[in-house]
C-alpha positions in Angstrom: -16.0 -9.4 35.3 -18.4 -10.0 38.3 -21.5 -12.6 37.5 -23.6 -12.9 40.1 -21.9 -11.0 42.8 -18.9 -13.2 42.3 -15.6 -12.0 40.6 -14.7 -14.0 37.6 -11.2 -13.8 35.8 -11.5 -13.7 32.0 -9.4 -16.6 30.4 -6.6 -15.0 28.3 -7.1 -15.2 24.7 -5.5 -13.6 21.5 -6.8 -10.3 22.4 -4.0 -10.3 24.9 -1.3 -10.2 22.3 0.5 -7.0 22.0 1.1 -5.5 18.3 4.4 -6.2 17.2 4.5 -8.6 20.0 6.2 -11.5 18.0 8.6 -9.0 16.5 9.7 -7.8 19.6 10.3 -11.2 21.0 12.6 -11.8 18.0 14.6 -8.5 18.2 15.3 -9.8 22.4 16.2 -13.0 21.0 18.9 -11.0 18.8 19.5 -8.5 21.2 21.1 -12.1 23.8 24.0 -12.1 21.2 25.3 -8.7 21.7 27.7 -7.7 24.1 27.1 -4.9 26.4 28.4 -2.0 25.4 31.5 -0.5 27.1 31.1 3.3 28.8 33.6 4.5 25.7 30.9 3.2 23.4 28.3 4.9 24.8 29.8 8.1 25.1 30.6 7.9 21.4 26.7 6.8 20.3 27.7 3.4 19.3 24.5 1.7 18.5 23.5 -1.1 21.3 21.7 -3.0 18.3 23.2 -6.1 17.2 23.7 -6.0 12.8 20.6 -9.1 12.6 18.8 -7.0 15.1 18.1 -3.8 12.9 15.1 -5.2 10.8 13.7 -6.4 13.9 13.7 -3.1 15.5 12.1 -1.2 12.5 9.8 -3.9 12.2 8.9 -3.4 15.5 8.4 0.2 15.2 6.1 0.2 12.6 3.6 -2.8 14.0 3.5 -0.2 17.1 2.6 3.1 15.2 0.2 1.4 13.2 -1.4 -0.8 16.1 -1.6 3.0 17.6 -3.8 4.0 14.7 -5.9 1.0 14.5 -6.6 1.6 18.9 -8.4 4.4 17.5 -11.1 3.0 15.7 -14.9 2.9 17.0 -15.6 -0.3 19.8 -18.1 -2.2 17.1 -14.8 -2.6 15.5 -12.1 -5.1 17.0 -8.2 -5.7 16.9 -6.5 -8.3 17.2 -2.7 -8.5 16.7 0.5 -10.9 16.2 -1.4 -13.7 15.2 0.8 -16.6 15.0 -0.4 -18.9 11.6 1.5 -21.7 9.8 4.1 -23.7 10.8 7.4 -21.8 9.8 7.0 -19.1 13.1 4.7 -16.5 10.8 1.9 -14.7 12.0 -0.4 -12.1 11.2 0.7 -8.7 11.9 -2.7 -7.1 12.5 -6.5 -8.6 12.1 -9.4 -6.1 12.1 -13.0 -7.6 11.8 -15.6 -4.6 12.0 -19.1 -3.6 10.0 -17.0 -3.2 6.9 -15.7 -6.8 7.0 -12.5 -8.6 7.8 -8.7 -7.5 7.3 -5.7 -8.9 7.5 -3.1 -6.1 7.6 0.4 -6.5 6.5 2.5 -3.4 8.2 5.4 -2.3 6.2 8.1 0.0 7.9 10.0 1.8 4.8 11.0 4.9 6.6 12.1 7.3 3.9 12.2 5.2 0.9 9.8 5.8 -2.1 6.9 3.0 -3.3 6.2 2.5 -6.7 3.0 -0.1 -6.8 1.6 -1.9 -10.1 -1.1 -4.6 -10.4 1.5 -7.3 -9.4 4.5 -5.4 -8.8 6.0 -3.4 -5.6 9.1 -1.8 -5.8 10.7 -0.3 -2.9 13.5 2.1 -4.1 13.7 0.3 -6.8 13.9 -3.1 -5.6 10.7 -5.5 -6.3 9.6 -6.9 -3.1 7.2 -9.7 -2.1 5.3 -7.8 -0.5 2.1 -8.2 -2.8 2.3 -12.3 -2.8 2.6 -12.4 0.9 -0.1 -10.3 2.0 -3.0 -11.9 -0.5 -1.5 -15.4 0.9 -2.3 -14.1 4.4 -5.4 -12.9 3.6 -6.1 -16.6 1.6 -5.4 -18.5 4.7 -7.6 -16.7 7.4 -10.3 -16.7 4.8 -9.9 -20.4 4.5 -9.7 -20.9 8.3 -12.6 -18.5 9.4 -14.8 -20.8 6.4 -14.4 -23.6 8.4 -16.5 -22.2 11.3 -18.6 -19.3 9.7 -19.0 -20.4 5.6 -20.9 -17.4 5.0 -18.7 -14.8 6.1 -17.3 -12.2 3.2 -13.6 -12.9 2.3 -10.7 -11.2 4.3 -9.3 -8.4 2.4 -5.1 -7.5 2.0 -4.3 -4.6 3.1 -0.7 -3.4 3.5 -0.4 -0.3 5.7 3.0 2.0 5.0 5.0 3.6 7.8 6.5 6.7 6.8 7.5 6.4 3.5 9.2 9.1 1.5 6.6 8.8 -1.2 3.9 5.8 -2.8 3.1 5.6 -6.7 0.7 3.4 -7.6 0.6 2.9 -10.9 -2.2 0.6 -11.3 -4.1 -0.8 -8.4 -3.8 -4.2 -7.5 -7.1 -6.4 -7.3 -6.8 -8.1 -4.3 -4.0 -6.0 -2.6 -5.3 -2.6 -1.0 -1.9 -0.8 -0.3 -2.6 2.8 2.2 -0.1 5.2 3.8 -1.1 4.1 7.3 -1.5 7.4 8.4 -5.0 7.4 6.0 -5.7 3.5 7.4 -8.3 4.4 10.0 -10.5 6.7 7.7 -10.0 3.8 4.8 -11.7 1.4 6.8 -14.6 3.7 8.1 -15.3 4.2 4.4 -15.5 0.2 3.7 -19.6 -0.7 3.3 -21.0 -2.7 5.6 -20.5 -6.3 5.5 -20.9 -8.3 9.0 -23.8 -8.0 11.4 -23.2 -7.5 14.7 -24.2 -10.5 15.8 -21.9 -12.3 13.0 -19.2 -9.9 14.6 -19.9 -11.7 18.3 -19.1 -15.1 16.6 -16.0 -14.3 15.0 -14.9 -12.3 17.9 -14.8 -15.6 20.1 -13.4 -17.7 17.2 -10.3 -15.4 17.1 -10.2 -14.7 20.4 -9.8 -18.5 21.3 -6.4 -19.6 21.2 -6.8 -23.0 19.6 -8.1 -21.2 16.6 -3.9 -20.3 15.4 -1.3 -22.4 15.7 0.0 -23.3 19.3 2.6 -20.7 20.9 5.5 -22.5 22.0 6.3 -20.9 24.6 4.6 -18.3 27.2 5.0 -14.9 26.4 7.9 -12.8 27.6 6.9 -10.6 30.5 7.0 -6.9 30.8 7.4 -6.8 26.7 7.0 -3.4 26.0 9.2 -2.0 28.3 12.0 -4.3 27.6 11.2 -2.6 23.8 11.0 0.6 25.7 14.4 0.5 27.2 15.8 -0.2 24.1 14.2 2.4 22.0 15.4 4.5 24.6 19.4 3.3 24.3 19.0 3.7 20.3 17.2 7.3 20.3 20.0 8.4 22.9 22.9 7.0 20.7 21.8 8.3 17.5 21.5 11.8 19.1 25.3 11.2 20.6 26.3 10.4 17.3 24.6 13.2 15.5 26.5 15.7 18.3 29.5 14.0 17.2 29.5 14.7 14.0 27.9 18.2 14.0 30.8 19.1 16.9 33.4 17.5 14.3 32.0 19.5 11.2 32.4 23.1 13.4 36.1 22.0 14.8 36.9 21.6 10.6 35.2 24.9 10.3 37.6 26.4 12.9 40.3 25.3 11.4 39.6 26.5 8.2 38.8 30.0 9.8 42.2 30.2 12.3 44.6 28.1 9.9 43.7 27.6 6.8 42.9 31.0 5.6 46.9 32.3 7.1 48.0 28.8 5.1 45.9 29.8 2.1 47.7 33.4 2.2 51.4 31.8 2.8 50.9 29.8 -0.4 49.7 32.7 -2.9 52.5 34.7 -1.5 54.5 31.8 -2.3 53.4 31.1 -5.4 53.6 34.8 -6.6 57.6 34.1 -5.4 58.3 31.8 -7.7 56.7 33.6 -10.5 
């Protein structure tokens, strides 16, 4: 920024944090207790993620594809990400303030698996899941917090946004909870009614922009982040595909077999069986 011919550096602030950018810290933190893989390993498509480091990694993945989506909305409307909160290392996975008001939104990677949503139940292949509780109590705590500066502002709504799922029922909508496909996210919240003002939106910008606002990081962020992620995104993508090789190379050599030997074995032992008769 230059103010009056003079160049003047920004302070950082918590527009700076990355999505998924406590998430990814977590999954290197993992990652330290793995040993490297061995060259045999890699040719084979061992995976180079650690057990405790799977969750992490999908985690990951879907706070990145849906912090893509939300980098799409108009500028009146601002993201901020990671948001550290509470004591017990917890943060908020995305925050969105724009005209339509303030969200706190809880990104929820179930690649695959199928939804099924009630007024104060949510299953995820069949499993009941928190999932409700903790986004509403998220939601509870930066309405609470933003009060204390700006008393007038509307609520902060729940929202938990789905990565890929194989399929969402909602049976009954819950009242505080909005729960989206993340893929329809974006247009959701350009539907909302306006709410904020824009010079309410200023305000709030700079109160959740300003670091003392969450709870103190502990430490200083890791460097180079997302290509740390990168690189291992990279090592799992390449390993799954060496594994997949694997086993479609082993299902053909069966399938050779069955065509070169089985069928003469097949023929030995009707012949022999005829023999007998």
């Amino acid at each position: 920024m230059i103010i009056g011919g003079c160049m003047t550096i920004q302070a950082p602030g918590m527009r700076d944090q990355i999505a998924a950018q406590s998430v990814i810290e977590e999954l290197l933190r993992e990652q330290q207790t793995m040993p490297p893989r061995t060259r045999f390993a890699r040719f084979r498509g061992v995976s180079p993620l650690a057990a405790d480091s799977v969750a992490w990694y999908l985690g990951a993945q879907g706070e990145i594809e849906v912090g893509r989506i939300l980098s799409r909305l108009p500028p009146e409307w601002r993201v901020f990400h990671a948001l550290p909160i509470g004591k017990a290392g917890s943060d908020i996975d995305h925050l969105v303030i724009g005209p339509g008001g303030i969200f706190t939104i809880n990104t929820k990677h179930h690649r695959g698996k199928k939804i099924w949503v009630a007024e104060r139940a949510f299953m995820v292949n069949g499993q009941k899941k928190p999932h409700l509780r903790n986004s509403k109590f998220e939601a509870t705590r930066v309405t609470k917090m933003l009060h204390e500066r700006m008393p007038e502002l509307p609520p902060a709504q729940a929202v938990i946004a789905l990565v890929n799922p194989a399929s969402i029922t909602i049976r009954k909508k819950p009242d505080e909870v909005h729960v989206t496909d993340a893929v329809n996210l974006r247009r959701w919240l350009l539907k909302r009614p306006v709410a904020l003002a824009e010079s309410d939106l200023v305000e709030l910008v700079a109160i959740i922009d300003a670091p003392e606002t969450w709870t103190a990081l502990t430490a200083p962020p890791t460097p180079n982040l997302m290509e740390q992620f990168a690189a291992i995104d990279r090592e799992v993508r390449t390993a799954r595909v060496r594994r997949v090789s694997w086993t479609l190379l082993s299902f053909l050599a069966v399938s050779a077999l069955v065509v070169f030997v089985g069928l003469p074995l097949y023929q030995s032992l009707v012949v022999g069986a005829i023999s007998g008769l």
